[in-house]
N, C-alpha and C positions, 0 to 999 in steps of 0.2 A: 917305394911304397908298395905295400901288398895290398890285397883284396880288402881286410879289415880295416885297413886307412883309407881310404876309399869311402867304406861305409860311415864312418864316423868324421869325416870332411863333407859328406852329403846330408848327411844327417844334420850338423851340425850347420850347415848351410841352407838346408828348409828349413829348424828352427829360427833361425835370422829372417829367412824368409818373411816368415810366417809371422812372426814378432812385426815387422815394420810392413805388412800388410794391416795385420790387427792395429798396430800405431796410429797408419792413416787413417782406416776407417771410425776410430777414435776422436779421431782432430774433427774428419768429416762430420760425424754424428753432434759433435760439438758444436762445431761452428755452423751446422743446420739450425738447432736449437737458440743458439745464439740469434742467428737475425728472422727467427721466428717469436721472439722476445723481443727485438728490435719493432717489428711489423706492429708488434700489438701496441706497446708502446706510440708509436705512431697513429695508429687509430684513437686509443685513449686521447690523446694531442687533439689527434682531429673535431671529436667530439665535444672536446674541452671547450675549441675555440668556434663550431657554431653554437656553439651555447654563449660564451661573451656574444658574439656576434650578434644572436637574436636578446638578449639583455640591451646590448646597444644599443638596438636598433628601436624597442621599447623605448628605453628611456629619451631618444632623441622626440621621438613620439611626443612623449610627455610634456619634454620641453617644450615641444610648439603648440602643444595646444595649450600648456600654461603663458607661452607669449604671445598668444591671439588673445585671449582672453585679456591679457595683463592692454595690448596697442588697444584693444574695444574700451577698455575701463580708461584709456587714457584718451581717449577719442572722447566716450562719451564728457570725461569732465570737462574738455576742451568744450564742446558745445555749450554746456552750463555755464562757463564762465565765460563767453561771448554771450550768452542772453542776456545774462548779469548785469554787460556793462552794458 
């Protein structure tokens, strides 16, 4: 091999280089972005579910004060119909 083959096996060898550096930083960039998509996603989720959470917690609300209301209205008839008899 002379001096010319040399240059053109080095050459040829920091293009490859250079290629599967660019490659990974590629994949890198990717897969940043990737579970910087994932993250947000996960927030959305998170969000999602204190919002059911404070709806549930509403509506368990609701419930009891609709069945205190509902045991007084059966209390009071209870009373009425022991005076009754």
């Amino acid at each position: 091999m002379n001096g010319t083959d040399w240059v053109g096996v080095a050459g040829a060898g920091g293009f490859f280089l250079f290629m599967i550096v660019a490659v990974r930083q590629l994949a890198a960039t990717w897969r940043a972005r990737m579970l910087a998509a994932r993250e947000e996603q996960y927030k959305q989720l998170t969000l999602k579910y204190a919002q059911l959470l404070e709806d549930s917690v509403e509506i368990q609300r609701r419930s009891m004060e609709e069945l205190t209301q509902a045991r007084l209205s059966i209390a009071s008839m209870e009373k009425m119909m022991r005076e009754i008899e």
